[in-house]
N, C-alpha and C positions, 0 to 999 in steps of 0.2 A: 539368626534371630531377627524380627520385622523390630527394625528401627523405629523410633518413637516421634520422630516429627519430622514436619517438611518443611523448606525454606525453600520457596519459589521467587524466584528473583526473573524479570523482566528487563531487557535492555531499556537503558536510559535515553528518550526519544532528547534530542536537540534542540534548544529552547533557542532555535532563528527560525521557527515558525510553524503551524499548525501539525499534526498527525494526518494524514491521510490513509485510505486503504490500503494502500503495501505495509504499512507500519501494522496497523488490526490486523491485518491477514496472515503476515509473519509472524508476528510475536502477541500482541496483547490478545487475541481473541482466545486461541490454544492455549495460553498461558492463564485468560481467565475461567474456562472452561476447565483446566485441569484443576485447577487450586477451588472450585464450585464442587465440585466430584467429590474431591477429599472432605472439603468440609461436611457434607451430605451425607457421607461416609462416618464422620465422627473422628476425623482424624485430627492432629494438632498442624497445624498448616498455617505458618505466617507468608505473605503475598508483597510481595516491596516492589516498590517504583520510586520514579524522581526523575528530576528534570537535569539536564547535562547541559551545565552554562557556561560552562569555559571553550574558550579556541577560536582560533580564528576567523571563520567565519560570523561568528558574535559581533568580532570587533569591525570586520568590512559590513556588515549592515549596519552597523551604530552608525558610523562613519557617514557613508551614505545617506541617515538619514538624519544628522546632524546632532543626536542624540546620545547618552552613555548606553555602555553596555550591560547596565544595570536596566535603564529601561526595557531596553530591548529583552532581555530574561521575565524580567519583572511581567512584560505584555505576554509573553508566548507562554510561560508557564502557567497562568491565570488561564488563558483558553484551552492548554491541552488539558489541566487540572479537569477544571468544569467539564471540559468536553465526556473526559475519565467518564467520571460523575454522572453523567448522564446516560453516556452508554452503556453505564452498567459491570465495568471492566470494576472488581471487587477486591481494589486495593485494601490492605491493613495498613499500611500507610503510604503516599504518596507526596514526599518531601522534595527537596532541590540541591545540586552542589555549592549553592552559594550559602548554604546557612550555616551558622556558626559552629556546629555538629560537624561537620562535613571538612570544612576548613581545621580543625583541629584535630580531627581523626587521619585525614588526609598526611598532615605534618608529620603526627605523631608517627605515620608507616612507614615516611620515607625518613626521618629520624634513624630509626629503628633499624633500616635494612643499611642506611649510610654509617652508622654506628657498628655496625656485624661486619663492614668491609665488602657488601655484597653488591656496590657499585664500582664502577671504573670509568676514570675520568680522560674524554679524549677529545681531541683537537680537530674540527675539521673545517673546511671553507665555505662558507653561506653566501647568497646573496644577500646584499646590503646596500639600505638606499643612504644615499649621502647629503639627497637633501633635505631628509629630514630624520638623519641619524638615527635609521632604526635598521636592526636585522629584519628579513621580510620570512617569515613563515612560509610555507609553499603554495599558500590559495593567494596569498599578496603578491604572489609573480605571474605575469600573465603573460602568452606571446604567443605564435602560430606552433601548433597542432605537428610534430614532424613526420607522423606516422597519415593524418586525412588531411593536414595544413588549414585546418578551418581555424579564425583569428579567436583571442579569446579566451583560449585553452590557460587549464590555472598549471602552477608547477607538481601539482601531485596528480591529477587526472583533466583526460580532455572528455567533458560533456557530454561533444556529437559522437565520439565513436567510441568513448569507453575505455579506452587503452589507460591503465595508469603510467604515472610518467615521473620523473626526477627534474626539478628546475632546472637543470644543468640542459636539460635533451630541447626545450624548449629554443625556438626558433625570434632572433628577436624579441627576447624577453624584457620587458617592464614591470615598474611597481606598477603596483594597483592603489599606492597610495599615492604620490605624486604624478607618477608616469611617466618618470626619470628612467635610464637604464642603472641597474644595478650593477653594483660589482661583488666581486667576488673577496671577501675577509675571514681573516680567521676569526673562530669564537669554539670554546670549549663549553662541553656540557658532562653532564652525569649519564651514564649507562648502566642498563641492566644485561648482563651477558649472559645470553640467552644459550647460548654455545655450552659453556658450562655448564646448564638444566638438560643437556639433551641424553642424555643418559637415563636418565630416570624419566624421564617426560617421554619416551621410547617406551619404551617396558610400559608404561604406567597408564598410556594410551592402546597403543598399537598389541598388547597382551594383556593388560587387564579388561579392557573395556572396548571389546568387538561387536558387543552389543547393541553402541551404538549405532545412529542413521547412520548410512550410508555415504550420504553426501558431508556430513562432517567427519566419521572417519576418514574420509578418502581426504578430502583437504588439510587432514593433519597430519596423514602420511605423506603425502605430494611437500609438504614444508619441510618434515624430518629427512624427510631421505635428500632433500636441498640442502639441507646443515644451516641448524640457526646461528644466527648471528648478534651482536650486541645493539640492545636498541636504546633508543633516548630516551629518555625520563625527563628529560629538561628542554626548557624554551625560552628564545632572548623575547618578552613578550611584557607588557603592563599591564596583561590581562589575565587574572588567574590566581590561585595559588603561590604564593612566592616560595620557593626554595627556600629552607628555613636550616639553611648551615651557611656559616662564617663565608665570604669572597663568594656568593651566592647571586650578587644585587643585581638588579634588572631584570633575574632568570626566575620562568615560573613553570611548574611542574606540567607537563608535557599532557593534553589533557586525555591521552586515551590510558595515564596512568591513573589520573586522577579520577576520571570516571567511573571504575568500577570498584572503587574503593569506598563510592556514593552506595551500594548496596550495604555496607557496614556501618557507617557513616547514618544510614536510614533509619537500618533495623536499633542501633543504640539509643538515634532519637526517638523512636516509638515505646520501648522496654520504658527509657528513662520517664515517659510519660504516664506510659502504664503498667509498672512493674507488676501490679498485683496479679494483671491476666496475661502477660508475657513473658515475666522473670527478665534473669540477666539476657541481655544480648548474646554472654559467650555462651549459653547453652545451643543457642543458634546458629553460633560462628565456630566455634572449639567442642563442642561434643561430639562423638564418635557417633552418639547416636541419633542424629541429624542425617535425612536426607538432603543434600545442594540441588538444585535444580533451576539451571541458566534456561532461560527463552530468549531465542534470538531468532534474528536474520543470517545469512551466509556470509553477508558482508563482515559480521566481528565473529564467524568460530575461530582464527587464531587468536584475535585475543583473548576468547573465552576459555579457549580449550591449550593453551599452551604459555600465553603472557602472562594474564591474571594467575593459574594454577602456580607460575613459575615467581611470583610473586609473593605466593600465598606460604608457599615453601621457602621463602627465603627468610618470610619471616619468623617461621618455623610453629606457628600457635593455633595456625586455621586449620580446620576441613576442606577436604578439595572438592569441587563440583560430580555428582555422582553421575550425572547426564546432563548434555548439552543437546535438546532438542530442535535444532535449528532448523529452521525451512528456508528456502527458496523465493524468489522473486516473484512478487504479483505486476503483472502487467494491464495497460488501461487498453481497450479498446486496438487490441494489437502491438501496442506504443508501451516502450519502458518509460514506468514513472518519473517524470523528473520536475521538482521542488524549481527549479532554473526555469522551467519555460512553461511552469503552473499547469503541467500535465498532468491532473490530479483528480480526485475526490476527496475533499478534505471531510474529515469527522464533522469538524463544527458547520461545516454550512449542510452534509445531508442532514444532519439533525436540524436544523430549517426548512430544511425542503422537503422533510419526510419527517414531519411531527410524527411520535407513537410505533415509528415504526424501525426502533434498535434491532429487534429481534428478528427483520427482514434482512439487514444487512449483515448482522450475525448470521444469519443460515444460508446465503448465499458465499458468503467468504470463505464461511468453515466446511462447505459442499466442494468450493471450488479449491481450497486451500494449496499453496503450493509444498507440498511435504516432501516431496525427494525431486521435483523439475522445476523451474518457474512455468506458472498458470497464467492464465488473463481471463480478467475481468470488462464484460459486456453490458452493459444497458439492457440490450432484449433479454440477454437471459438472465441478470436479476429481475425483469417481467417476470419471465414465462417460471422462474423458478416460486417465484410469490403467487401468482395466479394458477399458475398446473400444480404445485404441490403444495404450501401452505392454504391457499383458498380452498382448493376441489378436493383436496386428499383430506389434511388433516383438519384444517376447519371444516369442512363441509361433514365429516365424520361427528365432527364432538355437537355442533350446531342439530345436525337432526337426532341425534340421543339425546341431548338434554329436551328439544322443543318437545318429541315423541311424548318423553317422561313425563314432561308436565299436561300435556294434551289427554294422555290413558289415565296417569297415576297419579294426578297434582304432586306433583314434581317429589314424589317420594321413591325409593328404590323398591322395586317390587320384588316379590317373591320367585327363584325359584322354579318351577316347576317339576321340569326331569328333563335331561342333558340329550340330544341327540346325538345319532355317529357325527356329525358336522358341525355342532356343538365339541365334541367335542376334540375332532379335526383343527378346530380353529383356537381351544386352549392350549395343544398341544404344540401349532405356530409361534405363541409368543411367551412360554414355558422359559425359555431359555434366552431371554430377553439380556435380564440380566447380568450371566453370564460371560454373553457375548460383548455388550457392553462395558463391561470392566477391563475384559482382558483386552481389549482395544485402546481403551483410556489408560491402561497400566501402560501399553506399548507407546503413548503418545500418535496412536494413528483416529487420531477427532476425524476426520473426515469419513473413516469408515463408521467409527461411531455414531456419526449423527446418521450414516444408511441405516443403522440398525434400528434408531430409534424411528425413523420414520419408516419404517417398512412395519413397526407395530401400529402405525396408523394406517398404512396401506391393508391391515391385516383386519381392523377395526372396519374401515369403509367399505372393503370388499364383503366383510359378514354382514354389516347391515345391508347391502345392494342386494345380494343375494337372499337373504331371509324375508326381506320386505313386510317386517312387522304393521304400516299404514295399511297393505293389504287382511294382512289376516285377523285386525282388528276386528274385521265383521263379524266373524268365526269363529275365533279362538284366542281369548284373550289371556287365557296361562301360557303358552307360544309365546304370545306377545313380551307376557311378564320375562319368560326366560330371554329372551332376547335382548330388552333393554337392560336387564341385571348385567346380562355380558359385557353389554356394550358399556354400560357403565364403570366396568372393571377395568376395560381397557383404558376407558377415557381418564381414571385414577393412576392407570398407570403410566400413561403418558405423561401427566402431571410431574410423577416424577423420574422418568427418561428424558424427560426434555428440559429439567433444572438446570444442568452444566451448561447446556446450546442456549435455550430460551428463555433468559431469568423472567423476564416479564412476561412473556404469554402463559408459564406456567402459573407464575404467579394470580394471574387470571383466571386461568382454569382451574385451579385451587379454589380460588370465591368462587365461582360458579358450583362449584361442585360441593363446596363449601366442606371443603378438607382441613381441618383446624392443624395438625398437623401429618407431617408425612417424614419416611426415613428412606433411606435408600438400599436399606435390609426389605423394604416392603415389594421391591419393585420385584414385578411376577406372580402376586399373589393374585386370587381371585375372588377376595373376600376384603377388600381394603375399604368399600362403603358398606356397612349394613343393610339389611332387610327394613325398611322404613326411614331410612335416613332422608331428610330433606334436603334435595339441591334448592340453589337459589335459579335465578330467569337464566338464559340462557344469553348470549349477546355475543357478537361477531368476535373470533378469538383473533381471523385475518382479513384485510379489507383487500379486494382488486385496486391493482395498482393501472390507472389509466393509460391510455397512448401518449395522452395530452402531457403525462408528464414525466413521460419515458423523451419523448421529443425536446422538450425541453433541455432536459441533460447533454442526450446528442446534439443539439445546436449547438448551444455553452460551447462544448468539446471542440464544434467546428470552428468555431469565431477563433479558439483559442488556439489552433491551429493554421488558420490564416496569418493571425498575429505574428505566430512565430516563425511563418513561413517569411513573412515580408523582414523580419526583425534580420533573418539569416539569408535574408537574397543577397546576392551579388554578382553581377553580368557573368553572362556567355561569354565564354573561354573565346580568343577574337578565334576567325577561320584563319585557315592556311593561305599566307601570301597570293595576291593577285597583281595583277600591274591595271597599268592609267588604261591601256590599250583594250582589253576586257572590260573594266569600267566603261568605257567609254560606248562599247556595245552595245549596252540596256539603253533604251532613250523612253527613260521616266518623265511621264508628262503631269498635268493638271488637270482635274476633270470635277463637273459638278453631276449630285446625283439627279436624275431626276425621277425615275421610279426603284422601289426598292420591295421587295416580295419573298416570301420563302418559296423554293422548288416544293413542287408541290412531290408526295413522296418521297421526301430526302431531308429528313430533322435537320441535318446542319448544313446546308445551300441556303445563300442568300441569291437575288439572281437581282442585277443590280441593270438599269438603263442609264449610261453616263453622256453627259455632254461633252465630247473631248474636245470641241472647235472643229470638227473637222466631219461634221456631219454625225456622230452620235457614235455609240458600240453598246453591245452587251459584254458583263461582264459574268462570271457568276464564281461565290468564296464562300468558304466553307466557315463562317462566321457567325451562324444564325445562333446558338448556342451564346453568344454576348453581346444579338441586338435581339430581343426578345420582341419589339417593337420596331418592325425592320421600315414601320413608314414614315417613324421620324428621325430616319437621316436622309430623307428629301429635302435637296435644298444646299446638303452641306455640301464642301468641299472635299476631296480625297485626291490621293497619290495614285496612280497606277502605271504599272510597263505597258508603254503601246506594240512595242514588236516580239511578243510572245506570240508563237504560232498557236493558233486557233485550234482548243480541243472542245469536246463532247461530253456535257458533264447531264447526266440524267436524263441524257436527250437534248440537251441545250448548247449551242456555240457558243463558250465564253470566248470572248478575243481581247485578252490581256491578264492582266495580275493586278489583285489592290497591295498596297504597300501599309501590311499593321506591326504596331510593336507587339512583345508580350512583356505581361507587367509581373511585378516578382510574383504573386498570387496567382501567376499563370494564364491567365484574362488576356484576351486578343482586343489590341483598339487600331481600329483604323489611323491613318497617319493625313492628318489632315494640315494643310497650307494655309495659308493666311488669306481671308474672305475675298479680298481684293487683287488675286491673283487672276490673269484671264484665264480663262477656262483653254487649254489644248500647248501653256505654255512648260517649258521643257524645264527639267529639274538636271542641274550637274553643273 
């Protein structure tokens, strides 16, 4: 029997700082796209989000910026909120963990599961800072890398190479809040003993539900056949949740427990608000006949798929999730995303940069979506994917059918005529639009869905290219008539194929076409505008996206990559042992330039005439590349080796060596003496 409603639930994005495109690409885009479907569909479909404000990294930015960690939620929620909002992601409601709902539900769960017996309480050794009397969570311990030794590294994972890690494996470890060394104390917490679910969490994944992706089956099997273990529920922390049983004090609930209990926590503030059009919450949470449906990233399918369930069970009154549709990792321009070193595209600023233009980066993310691999994401090709397929294909389809319509038929749908074999070749292309469509969407595969949907624009553009109605208006104007009816069918239909992917462009091409309403029982028909019906003007559904400000972006990118280059320099490992005797060898002198030129044929030769005292030399270094203006360093002074035997560079005798440094950005500079040095005196 088809279960009677859906509850799509969204991972709670992190409120220390903006959403970026791995976050849309992973979870909110799919996630909004699916819960658009259903509603279109006429299904019962509540959509939940919220902001996830507990943990420690909350607390290290407050810190830093001198501010509570109230603020800091308070500022981050506000912009991913609005960000939401603007892009279109079609929350039912989109609340926070700090609100009093949250906090109270929250209690009431681990109440409830502590009250059953269904934790256990154990003892182990943490680091702890002493001078300022606090246990340190594992992003509060910092110290070198033992697996790449790069500085820095927090106690749960290192940045530069990804390895997750244990405080303990850390090399020279520090607080992050003093910058003491820590010790090691005991302190006891609450546990969920995850060992004890693994029986039914077996069966209940790995034989009821094969159906699932790929990529989160397989990483829930790789954890069960490891044997689960007892996790913590609890944290020595003043940030959070407080543990709400007896000898509790100081400890706050652990927040990757308390996080997804913010899905429950949401859906009762919502009901409570609007009981009339959403009833109870537990029809949502406790009915059998509820679908659950988790969107994530890969980073939380254990907890979605094995913590939270094993949670959910303990407390024994909820629904388990019926699918966890998780993706994969979006990557920037080659480079994994990372929040640390502002490798990014944040929501809030493209929606600056790119007024009007939501539904360009919906259709790029969800083309490129990472669904069973991580993907990357390019600059040129969200270009070329806006310009070659939204401009030429499908705008360029709907802009000359409606202009046509208004030009032949003042913008009325015309008549009919009689169907050719190619006529009707091309209803019988997107016949099955539909179809195809849904079972896609049903599968959670949007990315082949949105092919489907645009290949009924390819199918559109290619019939008008081919029929060339402008031509045979000379001739034959019933032709004509039947041609734009078609095309108008399609462009109806696109309207609504393209709702779940393009809420606003459709939205658009509904006015234009001035479709009062539309269902998603319609789509495929070829009868969705009447005979006479009035479209309104026609106006651009996609604009070309310039060079000018595709460059742009890729600069940004660049700056922000030098930044980071320079931020993680650190010298050249020294060479292998030498002696005074070797040194002593090179007899490095002083020389002033007096002409300076690029080799002619050879981009990176500078070819240099040096004064060295001793009658002059050519030099010539492969420096041209960082003196762009090789004639003003006439004049200056340089290092070079005088008894380098004399090679042939391009044709040319260089007779010696300059002496440059390189800078952490990799930049070659000359190593220049102090003005007042005579020219041919020796350095050592």
């Amino acid at each position: 029997m088809t279960k009677k409603r859906i509850l799509i639930t969204s991972a709670l994005p992190y409120a220390n700082g903006p959403v970026h495109i791995g976050h849309l690409a992973g979870v909110y885009v799919p996630a909004d796209i699916y819960a658009r479907y259903l509603r279109l569909k006429g299904e019962e479909v509540l959509f939940v989000g919220g902001s996830d404000e507990h943990g420690v990294p909350i607390t290290i930015k407050a810190k830093k910026e001198g501010v509570t960690p109230q603020d800091i939620v308070d500022r981050y929620h506000g912009i991913i909120k609005k960000g939401f909002e603007e892009f279109g992601i079609s929350f039912d409601i989109y609340s926070r963990t700090t609100s009093s709902t949250h906090y109270q539900t929250a209690s009431d769960f681990f109440k409830t599961l502590y009250d059953k017996g269904e934790f256990v309480q154990q003892t182990s050794e943490q680091y702890y800072d002493e001078e300022v009397k606090q246990f340190l969570a594992d992003r509060y311990i910092t110290g070198e890398c033992p697996h790449c030794h790069a500085e820095g590294a927090y106690g749960d994972q290192c940045e530069k190479c990804g390895t997750a890690l244990s405080p303990t494996e850390l090399i020279n470890p520090k607080s992050a809040i003093s910058g003491s060394k820590p010790v090691l104390k005991e302190t006891m917490h609450y546990y969920l003993p995850l060992d004890k679910h693994e029986s039914w969490l077996r069966e209940w994944i790995l034989e009821n539900h094969k159906e699932w992706k790929s990529n989160v089956y397989g990483q829930c099997k790789s954890w069960l056949d490891m044997g689960l273990l007892p996790r913590a529920v609890s944290r020595d922390l003043d940030w959070g949740i407080p543990v709400p049983v007896e000898g509790a004090e100081g400890k706050v609930l652990y927040v990757w427990f308390d996080a997804p209990i913010g899905y429950i926590s949401n859906t009762k503030e919502l009901c409570a608000k609007q009981p009339e059009k959403y009833g109870n919450y537990e029809k949502w949470w406790k009915d059998e006949d509820t679908r659950l449906i988790h969107f994530i990233g890969k980073d939380n399918i254990v907890f979605h798929c094995i913590v939270f369930p094993a949670m959910l069970k303990a407390e024994g009154s909820f629904i388990l999730p019926e699918n966890v549709p998780a993706n994969e990792f979006l990557n920037l321009e080659g480079d994994k995303i990372s929040t640390s070193r502002n490798w990014a595209v944040w929501m809030h600023e493209y929606l600056q940069d790119f007024p009007g233009k939501q539904d360009v980066l919906r259709y790029v993310l969800t083309a490129n979506a990472p669904e069973t691999k991580d993907n990357d994401f390019t600059w040129k090709d969200f270009q070329m994917r806006n310009n070659s397929e939204l401009v030429a294909i499908y705008g360029n389809f709907i802009n000359r059918t409606l202009v046509l319509t208004h030009k032949y038929f003042d913008g009325k749908v015309p008549s009919v005529d009689k169907l050719t074999e190619y006529d009707q070749l091309t209803l019988k292309e997107f016949a099955d639009v539909k179809v195809n469509v849904e079972r896609l969407l049903d599968n959670f595969r949007f990315r082949d869905a949105l092919k489907e949907a645009m290949n009924l624009a390819r199918i559109g553009n290619k019939y008008l290219a081919d029929t060339e109605p402008w031509k045979l208006a000379k001739t034959d104007m019933a032709r004509v008539a039947t041609i734009l009816n078609l095309s108008l069918q399609i462009s109806a239909n696109l309207a609504i194929a393209f709702e779940p992917f393009l809420p606003f462009s459709s939205t658009k091409l509904r006015s234009m076409l001035n479709m009062s309403s539309f269902d998603w029982t319609d789509l495929g028909k070829v009868d969705l505008l009447k005979d006479g019906h009035q479209i309104n003007n026609a106006e651009l559904l996609f604009e070309k996206i310039e060079d000018e400000a595709i460059e742009a972006q890729i600069n940004r990118l660049v700056r922000i990559k030098e930044e980071n280059e320079k931020m993680n320099w650190k010298p050249a490992e020294v060479k292998a042992m030498t002696t005074f005797d070797d040194f002593m060898k090179m007899d490095i002198r002083v020389g002033q330039v007096l002409e300076c030129f690029k080799v002619p044929k050879a981009d990176k030769l500078l070819q240099f005439k040096i004064d060295d005292g001793m009658g002059g030399r050519t030099i010539v270094s492969g420096i041209a590349a960082y003196y762009p203006e090789p004639e003003k360093l006439v004049g200056t002074k340089v290092c070079f080796i005088a008894n380098f035997p004399p090679r042939k560079l391009k044709g040319v005798e260089s007779q010696g060596m300059l002496l440059s440094s390189e800078s952490a950005d990799g930049t070659l500079q000359l190593v220049r003496p102090a003005d007042n040095v005579e020219n041919g005196c020796s350095i050592g």
